[in-house]
C-alpha positions in Angstrom: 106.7 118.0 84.0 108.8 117.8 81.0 110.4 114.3 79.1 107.9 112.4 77.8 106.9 112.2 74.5 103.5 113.1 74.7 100.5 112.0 77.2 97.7 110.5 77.0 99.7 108.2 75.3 101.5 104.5 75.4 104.7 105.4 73.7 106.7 104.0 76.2 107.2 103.8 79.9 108.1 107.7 80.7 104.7 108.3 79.2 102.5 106.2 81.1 104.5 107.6 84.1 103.8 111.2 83.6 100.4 110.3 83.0 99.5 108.4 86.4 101.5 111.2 88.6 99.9 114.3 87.0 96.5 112.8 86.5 96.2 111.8 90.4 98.1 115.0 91.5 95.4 117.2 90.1 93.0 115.2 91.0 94.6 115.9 95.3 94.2 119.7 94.6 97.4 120.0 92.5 98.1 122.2 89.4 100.3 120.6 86.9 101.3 121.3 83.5 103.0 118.7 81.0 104.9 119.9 78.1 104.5 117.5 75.2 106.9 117.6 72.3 105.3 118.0 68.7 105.8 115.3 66.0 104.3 111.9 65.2 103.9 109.1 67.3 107.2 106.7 67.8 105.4 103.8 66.1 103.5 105.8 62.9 101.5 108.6 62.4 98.3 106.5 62.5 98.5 106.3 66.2 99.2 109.6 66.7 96.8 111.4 69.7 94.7 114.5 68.7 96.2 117.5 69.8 94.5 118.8 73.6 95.3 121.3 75.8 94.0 119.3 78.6 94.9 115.5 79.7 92.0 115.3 82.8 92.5 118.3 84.3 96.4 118.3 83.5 97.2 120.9 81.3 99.1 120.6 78.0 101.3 122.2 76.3 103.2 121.3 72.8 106.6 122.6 72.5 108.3 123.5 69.5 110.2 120.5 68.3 113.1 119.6 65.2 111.3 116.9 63.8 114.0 115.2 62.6 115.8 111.4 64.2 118.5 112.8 67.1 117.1 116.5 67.2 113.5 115.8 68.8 114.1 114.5 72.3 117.0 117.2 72.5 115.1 120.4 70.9 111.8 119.9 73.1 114.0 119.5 76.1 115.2 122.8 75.9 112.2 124.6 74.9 110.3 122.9 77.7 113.1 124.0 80.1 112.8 127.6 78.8 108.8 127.6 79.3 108.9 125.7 83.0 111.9 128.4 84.1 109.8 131.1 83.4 106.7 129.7 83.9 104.6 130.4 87.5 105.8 127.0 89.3 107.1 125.6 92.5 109.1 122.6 91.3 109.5 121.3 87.4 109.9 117.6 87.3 112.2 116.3 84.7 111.7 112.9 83.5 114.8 110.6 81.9 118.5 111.2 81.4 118.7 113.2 78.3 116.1 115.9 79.2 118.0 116.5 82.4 120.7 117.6 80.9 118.9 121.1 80.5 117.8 120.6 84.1 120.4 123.8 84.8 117.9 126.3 83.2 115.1 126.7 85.5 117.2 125.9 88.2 119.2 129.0 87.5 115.8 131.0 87.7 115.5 129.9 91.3 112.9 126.6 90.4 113.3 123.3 92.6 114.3 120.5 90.4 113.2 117.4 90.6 114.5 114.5 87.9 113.4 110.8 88.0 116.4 108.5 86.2 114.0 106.1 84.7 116.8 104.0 83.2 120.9 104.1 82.5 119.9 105.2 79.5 123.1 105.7 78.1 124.0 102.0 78.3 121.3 101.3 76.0 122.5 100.1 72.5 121.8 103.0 70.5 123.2 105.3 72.7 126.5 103.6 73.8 128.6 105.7 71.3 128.8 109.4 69.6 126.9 112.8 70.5 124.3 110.7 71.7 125.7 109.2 74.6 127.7 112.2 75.5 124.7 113.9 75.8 122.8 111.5 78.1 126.0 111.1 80.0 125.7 114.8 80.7 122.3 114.6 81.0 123.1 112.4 84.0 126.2 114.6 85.5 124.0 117.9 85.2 121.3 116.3 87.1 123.8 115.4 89.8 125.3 118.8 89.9 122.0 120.8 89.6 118.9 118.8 91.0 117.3 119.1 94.1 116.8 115.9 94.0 117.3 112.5 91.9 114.2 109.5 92.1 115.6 106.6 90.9 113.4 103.2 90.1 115.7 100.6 91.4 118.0 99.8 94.2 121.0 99.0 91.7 120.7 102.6 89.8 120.6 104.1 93.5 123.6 102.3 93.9 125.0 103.4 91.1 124.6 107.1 91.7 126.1 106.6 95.3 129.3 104.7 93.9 129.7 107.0 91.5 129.0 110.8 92.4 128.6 110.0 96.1 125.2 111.0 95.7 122.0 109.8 98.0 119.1 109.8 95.8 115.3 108.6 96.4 114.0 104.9 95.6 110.2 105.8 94.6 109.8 102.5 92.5 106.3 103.1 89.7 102.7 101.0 90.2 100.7 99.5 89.0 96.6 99.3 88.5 94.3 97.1 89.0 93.1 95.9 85.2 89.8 94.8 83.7 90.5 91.4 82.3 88.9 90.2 78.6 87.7 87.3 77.1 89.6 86.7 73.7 87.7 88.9 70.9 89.3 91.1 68.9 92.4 88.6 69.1 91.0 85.8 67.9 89.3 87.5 65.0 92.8 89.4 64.2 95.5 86.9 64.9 94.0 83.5 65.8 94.6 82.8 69.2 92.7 81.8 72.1 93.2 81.6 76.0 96.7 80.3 77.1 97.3 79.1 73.7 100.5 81.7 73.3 103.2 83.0 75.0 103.4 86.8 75.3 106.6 89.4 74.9 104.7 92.9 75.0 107.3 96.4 74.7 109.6 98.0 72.4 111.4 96.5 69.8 115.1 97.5 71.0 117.6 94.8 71.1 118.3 95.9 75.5 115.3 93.7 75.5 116.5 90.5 74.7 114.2 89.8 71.8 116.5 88.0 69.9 117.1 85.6 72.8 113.5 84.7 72.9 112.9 84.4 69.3 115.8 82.1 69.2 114.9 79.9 72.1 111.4 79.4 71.1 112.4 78.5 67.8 114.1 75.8 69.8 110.6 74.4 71.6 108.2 71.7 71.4 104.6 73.3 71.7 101.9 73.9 69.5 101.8 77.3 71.8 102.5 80.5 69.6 104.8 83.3 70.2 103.5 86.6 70.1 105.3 89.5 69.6 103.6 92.7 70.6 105.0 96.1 70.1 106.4 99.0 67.8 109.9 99.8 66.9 111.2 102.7 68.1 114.0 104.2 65.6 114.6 100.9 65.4 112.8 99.6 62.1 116.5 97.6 60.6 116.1 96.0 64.3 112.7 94.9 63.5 113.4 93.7 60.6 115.9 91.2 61.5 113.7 90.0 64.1 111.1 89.0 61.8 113.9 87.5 59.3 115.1 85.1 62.6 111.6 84.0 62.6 110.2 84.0 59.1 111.0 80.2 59.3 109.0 79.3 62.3 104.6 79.2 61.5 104.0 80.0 65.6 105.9 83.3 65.8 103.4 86.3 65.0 104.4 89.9 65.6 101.7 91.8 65.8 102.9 96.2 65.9 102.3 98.6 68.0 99.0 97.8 70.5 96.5 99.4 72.7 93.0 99.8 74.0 91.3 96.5 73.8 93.8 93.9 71.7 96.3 95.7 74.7 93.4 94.4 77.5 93.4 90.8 75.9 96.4 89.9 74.8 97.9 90.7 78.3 94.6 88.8 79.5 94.6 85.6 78.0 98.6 84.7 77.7 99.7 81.2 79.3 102.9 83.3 79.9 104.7 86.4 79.6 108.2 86.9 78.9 110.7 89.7 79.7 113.9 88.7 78.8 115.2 91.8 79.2 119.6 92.8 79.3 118.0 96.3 80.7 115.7 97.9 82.4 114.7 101.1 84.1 111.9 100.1 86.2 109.5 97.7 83.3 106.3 98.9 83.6 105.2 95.9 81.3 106.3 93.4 83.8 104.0 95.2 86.7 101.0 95.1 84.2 101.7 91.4 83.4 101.5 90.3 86.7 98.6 92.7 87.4 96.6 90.8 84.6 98.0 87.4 86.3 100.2 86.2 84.8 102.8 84.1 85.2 105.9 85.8 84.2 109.5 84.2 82.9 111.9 87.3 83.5 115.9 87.6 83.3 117.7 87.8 86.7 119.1 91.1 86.0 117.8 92.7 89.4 115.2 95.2 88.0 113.4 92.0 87.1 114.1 89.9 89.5 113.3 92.7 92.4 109.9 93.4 91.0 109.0 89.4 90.9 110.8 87.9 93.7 109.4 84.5 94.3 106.3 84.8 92.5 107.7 84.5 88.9 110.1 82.1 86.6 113.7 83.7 85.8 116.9 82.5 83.6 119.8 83.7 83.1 120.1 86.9 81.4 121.4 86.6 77.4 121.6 82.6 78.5 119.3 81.1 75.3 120.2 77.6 77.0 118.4 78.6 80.0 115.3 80.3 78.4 114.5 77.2 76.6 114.8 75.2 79.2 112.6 77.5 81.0 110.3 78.0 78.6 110.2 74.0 77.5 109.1 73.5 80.8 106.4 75.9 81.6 104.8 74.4 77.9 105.0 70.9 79.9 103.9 72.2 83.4 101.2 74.0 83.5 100.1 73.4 87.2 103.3 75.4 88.0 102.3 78.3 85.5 98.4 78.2 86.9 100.3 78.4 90.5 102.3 81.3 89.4 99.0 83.0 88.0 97.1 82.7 91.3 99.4 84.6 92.9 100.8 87.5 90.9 98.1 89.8 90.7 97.5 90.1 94.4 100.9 90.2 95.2 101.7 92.9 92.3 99.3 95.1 93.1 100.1 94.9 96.9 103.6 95.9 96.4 103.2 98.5 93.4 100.9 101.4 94.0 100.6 104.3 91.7 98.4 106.0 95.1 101.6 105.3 97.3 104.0 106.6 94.3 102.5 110.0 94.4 102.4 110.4 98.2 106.0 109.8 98.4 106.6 112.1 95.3 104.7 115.6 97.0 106.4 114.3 100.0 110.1 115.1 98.2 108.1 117.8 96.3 108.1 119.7 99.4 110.7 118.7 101.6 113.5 121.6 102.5 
């Protein structure tokens, strides 16, 4: 598998991904290999992962990399390609848009080729324009032309990929596990809040995720709740910058960086709600955690959100700030509904989204024709 960052490691959703297939393939009798790129971390060197050849029993390799903004993703790509076309495997798995644009190399060698679109990655702000986007683009296009086979993470980017190539690709959404939940500790001690005393937005800082619509709407509230604001930029520090200047006037609103381990644990433990107010998604592998911690959720209605949740969550409109501080007004005021919500989500998340089910039906396509 090639297209993550690196793994172990919570860089973003591609990562955890990689990690939960190759960890449980190898554990069914499998042999997989992940090549990593080199370079720091996406949210500073001081969370960077000391190198290993093995993840488990996955093996890892580092590939050379251009360290520099635009060159990483692009350069590892195609030295990862390289290695996995002449390497001794059955099928290399490429993960996201970008990386498959190299997808043509071991495929040429006589490899099957399997890519998983994790996201429209393209329509993402900082690739909507220059060689960026035309390289995604072709990314996509090449993975059309070349691949065995395409897994997609939701029904509207299958749809997508009919309408637009006339091609039939394979809805294998991600899961979820099933969480420890914590007391509050180390949260308390570093930020000052306690059991359903905050409202929770957990992922990137990248303005597809509606951050500024939340920060804005909040602002907006009447609740002695905080907002907290969890997460690392990710070539994105002018972004994060002008989110803290929207709420530098507001006490309540603390962002707290990049997370993991236990302030991870807690902080998705002890929120009264968490909020995805997401433009774009691929499949949000926050939202699935949220409700596996249960929680109760306030999502926009684009329909990666709103598939995941169904009934068993609060949605608004997307990029409406109206509507998500009306929503958000009145979960503060109601918190029988919220409690509601939280009895059901983890059950019903867990049932639906199963990273045992994901990897059946991904050896299934593995070895089919």
């Amino acid at each position: 598998m090639f297209g993550q960052k690196r793994i172990p490691s919570r860089e973003g959703g591609v990562e955890i991904v990689v990690e939960e297939l190759s960890t449980r393939m190898v554990k069914q009798g499998h042999e997989v290999t992940c090549y990593n790129r080199k370079g720091h971390h996406v949210s500073g060197k001081e969370y960077d992962i000391e190198k290993r050849e093995t993840c488990g029993a996955v093996k890892i390799k580092t590939v050379p990399t251009i360290d520099i903004k635009g060159l990483a993703a692009v350069s590892s790509a195609f030295f990862a390609a390289l290695c996995s076309a002449f390497g001794q495997y059955d099928v290399v798995h490429i993960h996201a848009e970008g990386p498959a644009f190299f997808c043509w190399i071991p495929k040429v060698v006589g490899k099957k080729v399997v890519v998983t679109i994790h996201g429209l990655d393209w329509s993402r702000e900082k690739w909507k324009n220059g060689l960026g986007s035309w390289f995604i683009r072709q990314g996509e296009r090449n993975a059309v032309k070349y691949a065995d086979d395409i897994i997609v993470l939701s029904e509207r980017v299958q749809n997508y990929f009919y309408k637009t190539y006339g091609k039939t690709t394979y809805f294998i959404p991600n899961g979820v596990n099933k969480p420890n939940v914590q007391t509050t500790k180390m949260i308390t001690k570093k930020f000052g809040i306690l059991k359903d005393s905050y409202i929770l937005f957990l992922g990137r800082l990248v303005p597809e995720k509606g951050i500024r619509y939340l920060i804005e709407a909040f602002k907006r509230t009447n609740t002695d709740k905080m907002l907290v604001i969890a997460g690392g930029s990710s070539d994105t520090d002018d972004f994060e910058n002008e989110l803290k200047k929207m709420a530098e006037n507001d006490q309540r609103i603390i962002f707290t960086g990049f997370v993991q381990g236990q302030i991870l644990d807690e902080l998705y433990s002890n929120a009264y709600i968490y909020v995805l107010p997401s433009d774009l998604e691929g499949m949000p592998l926050s939202l699935l955690e949220a409700m596996s911690y249960g929680n109760c959720c306030l999502v926009s209605d684009i329909p990666e959100c709103a598939e995941v949740v169904e009934d068993k969550a609060l949605i608004f409109k997307k990029s409406d700030v109206q509507d998500l501080f009306e929503k958000l007004q009145d979960a503060c005021e109601n918190s029988e509904k919220v409690m509601n919500l939280k009895q059901q989500a983890a059950k019903f998340i867990s049932q639906k989204y199963n990273w045992d089910d994901v990897v059946k039906k991904t050896v299934e396509l593995y070895r089919k024709g």
